[in-house]
N, C-alpha and C positions, 0 to 999 in steps of 0.2 A: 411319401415324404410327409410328414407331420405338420401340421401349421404350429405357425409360429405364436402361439398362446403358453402362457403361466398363468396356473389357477395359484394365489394365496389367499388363504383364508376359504369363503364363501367368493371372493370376488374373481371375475376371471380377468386376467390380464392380455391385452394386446401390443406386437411390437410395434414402434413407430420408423415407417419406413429414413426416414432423416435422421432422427439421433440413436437410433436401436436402440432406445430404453425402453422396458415394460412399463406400461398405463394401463390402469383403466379405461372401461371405454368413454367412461364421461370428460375424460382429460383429452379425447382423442378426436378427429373428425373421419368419415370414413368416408373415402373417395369410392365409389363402385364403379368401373366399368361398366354399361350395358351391355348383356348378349346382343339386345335384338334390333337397337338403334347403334353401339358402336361409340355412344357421345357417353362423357364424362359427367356424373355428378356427385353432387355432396349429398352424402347420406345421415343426415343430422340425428333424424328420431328414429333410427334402425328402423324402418318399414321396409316391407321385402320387394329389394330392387335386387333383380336376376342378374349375376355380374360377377366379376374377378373386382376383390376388393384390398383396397389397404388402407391402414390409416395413420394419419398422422399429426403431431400432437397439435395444442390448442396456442401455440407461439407463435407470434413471428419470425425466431430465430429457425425453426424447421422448416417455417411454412418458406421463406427465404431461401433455406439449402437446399429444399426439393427443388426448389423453381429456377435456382444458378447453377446448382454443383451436380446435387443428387435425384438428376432426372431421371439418369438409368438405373436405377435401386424402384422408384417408383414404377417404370417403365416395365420392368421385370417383375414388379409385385402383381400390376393389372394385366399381362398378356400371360404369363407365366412359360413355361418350356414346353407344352405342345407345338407340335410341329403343324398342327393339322389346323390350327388357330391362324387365322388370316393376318397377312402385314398391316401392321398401322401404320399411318401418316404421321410420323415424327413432328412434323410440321402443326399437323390438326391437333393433333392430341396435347401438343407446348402451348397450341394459342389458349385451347379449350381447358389447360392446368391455369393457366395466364388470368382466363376468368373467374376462374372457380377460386381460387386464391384471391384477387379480388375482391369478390364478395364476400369473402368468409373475411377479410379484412375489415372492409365495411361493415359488414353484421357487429366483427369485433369492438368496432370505434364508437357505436350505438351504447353498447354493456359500458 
């Protein structure tokens, strides 16, 4: 299955798991899953964190809908359809978005 990227121009686009519009990655934040801890972080400067990743845009209006409505869009984005990918803790993984959202809120209230 193809990921979910649009090249225009020279720039490459990524979808935003909350409002499915193509961005930029600088419009976007990118959540990675860990492989080998399982915890949730924000991937701000793309340095290489090994992981199921998504991202999504630089709003409060998205960051909002992942965190009320569209948890399973995100949810689906970082475990993906291996069967052989272990259960996550619906639980851990709300509180640990709960943070990360958060911060990235706070970081934003600084700009």
């Amino acid at each position: 299955m193809p990921r979910p990227e649009k090249k225009t121009g020279d720039k490459l686009e990524r979808l935003c798991v909350a409002c499915r519009l193509y961005k930029t990655r600088g419009e976007l934040f990118r959540l990675t899953l860990e492989n080998e801890s399982g915890s949730l972080r924000v991937n701000n400067d793309h340095s290489q964190i090994f992981g199921r990743s998504a991202y999504i845009c630089r709003s409060l209006d998205c960051l909002s809908d992942v965190q009320q409505q569209k948890y399973a869009r995100l949810r689906g984005a970082l475990v993906g359809r291996k069967k052989t990918r272990p259960n996550l803790d619906h639980k851990k993984l709300s509180a640990e978005l709960v943070n990360v959202i958060g911060d990235i809120c706070a970081e934003m209230s600084k700009t």
